[in-house]
N, C-alpha and C positions, 0 to 999 in steps of 0.2 A: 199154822199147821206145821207142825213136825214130821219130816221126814226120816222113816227108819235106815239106821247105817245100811244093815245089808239089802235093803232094795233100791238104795243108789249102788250099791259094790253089785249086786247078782239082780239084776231086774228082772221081771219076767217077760216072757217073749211078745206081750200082748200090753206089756203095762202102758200106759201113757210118761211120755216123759217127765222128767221133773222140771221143776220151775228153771234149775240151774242149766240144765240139762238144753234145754229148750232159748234159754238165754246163748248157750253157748252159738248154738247152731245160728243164732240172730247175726252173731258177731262173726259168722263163717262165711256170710251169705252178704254181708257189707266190708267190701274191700277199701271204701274211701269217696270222701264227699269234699269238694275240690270246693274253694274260695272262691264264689262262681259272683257272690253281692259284692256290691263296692256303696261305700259311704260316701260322697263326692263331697261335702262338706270338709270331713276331717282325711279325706285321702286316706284309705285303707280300705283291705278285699278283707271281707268275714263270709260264713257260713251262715246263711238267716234261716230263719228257723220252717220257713218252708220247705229250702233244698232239702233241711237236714230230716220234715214228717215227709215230706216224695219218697226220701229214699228207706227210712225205718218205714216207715206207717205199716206199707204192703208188706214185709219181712217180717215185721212183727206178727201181723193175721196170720200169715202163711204158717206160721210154727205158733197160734196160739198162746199169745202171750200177752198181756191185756197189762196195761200202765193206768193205777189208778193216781191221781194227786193230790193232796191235802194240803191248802196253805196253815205254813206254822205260825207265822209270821209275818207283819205288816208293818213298815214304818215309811211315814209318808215327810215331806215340810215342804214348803211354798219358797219361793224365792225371782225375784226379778232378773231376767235375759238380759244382756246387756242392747237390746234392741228396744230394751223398756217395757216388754211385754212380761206377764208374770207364769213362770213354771211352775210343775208339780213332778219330784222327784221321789221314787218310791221305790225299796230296798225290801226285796218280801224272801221269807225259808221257807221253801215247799220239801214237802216230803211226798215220796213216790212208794206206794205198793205194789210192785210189780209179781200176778201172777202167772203160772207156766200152766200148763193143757189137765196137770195131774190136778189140781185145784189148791198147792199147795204155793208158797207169797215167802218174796221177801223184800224187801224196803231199805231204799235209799235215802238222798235229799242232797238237795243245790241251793245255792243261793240265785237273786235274781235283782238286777237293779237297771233303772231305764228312765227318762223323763218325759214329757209331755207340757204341752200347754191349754191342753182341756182335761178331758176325763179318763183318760186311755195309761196312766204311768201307769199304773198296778198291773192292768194287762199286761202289757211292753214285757213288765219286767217278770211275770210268771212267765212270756214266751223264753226271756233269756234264760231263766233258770232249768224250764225244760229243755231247751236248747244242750244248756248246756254236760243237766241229767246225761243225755243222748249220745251225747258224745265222750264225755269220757264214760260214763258207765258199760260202755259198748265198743271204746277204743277206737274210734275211727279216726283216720290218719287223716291229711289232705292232700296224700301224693307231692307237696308241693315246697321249698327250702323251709329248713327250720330255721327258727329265729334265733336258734343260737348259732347260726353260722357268721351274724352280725355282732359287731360290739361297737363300743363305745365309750367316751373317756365324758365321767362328768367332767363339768367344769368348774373351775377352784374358786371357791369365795369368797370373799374379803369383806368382814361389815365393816371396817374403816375405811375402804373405797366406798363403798354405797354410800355411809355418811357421808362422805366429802362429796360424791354426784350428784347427791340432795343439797346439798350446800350450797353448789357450782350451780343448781337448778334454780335455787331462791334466788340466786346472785342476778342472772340470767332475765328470770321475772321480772326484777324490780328494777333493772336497768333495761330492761326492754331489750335484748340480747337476743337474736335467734339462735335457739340451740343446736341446731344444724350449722349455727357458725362456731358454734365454740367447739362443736366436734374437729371441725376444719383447724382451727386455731393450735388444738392438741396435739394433733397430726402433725404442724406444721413446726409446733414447739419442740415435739417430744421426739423426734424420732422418726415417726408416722404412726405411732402407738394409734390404738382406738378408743377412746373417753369412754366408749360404751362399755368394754370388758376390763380395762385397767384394774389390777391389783392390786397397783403402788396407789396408796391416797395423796403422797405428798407433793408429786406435780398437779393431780388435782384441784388443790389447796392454791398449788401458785400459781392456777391460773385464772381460780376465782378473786382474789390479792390482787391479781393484775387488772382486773377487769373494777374492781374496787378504787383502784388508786388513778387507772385511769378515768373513770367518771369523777373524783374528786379533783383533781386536772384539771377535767374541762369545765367544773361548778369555776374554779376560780380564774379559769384561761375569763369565763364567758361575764363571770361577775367586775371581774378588773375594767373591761374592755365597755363594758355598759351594766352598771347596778344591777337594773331594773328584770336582766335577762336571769337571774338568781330563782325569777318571780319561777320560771318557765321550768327550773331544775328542782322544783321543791323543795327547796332551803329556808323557804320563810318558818320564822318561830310558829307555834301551835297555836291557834288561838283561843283564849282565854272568854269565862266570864266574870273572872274576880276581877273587883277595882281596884286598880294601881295606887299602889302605897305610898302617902304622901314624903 
């Protein structure tokens, strides 16, 4: 329904508001809905989507204004927890007709995504997208520091460090290395650098090298000293099923 220019500009004294008219007044009447939920899991306060119909729900009635929803959109996929148990992640676009007292509408839409480990993702995530309809379609603040008052420095990345940390890592395995000591050994090498964040790959390298030459060391400290101890460091040849050649 179309609303005429001049009976938004000159109403009459009896007329019923307009849809806009009547949204305004929603967002007059909600000053601010405070970070009141906490997710103990991942540590963080959010707005859940009960504070946030407690405090529209009545404000909306009160000035007549009625929120109808339409899912646009559904996409769902299956995926393993790392606890081993299997989730369902669902990403849905609602769309909202919001009408006002006059009988006249107009329409929105949010996205919404949430998971689950039984039947409930799609719900979850139609609550976030109403949620979050609500809040910015209506502006509500949360009294409370914005997050850009924080900052922060990514961090710099090097795939020639990570190669060589996967490298240092195989080394590690197959020499039976705790990695918690080669961290130590880094440290103790480098500076007190940290093996975990290093940028530079090439002390990396020499310290898998060293971890290299000294296990080949101790194959021939142990093979010199008694043969048979060779057996214990896996140096024996591969064994074969072809027959040796006369």
């Amino acid at each position: 329904m179309t609303v005429p220019v001049d009976t938004v500009l000159h109403p009459r004294p009896d007329a019923k508001p307009t849809v806009f008219e009547a949204w305004s007044r929603v967002m007059g009447d909600i000053q601010a809905i405070e970070k009141n939920d906490r997710n103990e899991t991942q540590n963080f306060a959010f707005r859940g989507i009960d504070a946030v119909l407690d405090a529209v729900g009545p404000v909306l009635r009160a000035h007549g204004v009625i929120v109808i929803p339409r899912a646009v959109s559904i996409e769902s996929e299956r995926y393993p927890s790392k606890s081993g148990g299997m989730m369902r992640n669902a990403t849905v676009t609602m769309e909202y007709q919001v009408f006002g007292p006059a009988g006249d509408t107009f329409t929105g839409s949010a996205f919404g995504e949430a998971a689950d480990s039984s039947d409930k993702a799609v719900s979850k995530a139609q609550s976030v997208a109403y949620r979050t309809y609500l809040l910015q379609g209506l502006t509500i603040p949360t009294r409370q520091p914005d997050p850009d008052a924080y900052s922060h420095e990514r961090s710099a990345v090097s795939p020639e460090a990570d190669e060589a940390r996967a490298e240092l890592r195989e080394v590690c395995t197959s020499l039976n290395i705790d990695p918690y000591d080669a961290v130590s050994e880094y440290a103790a090498r480098f500076g007190g650098g940290d093996l975990r964040t290093a940028l530079d790959p090439g002390p990396i390298r020499v310290l898998a090298e060293h971890y290299r030459i000294q296990h080949a060391e101790e194959v021939a400290r142990r093979a010199a000293e008694k043969p048979d101890a060779a057996l214990d460091l896996d140096i024996t040849p591969p064994q074969t099923d072809e027959e040796p050649h006369p």
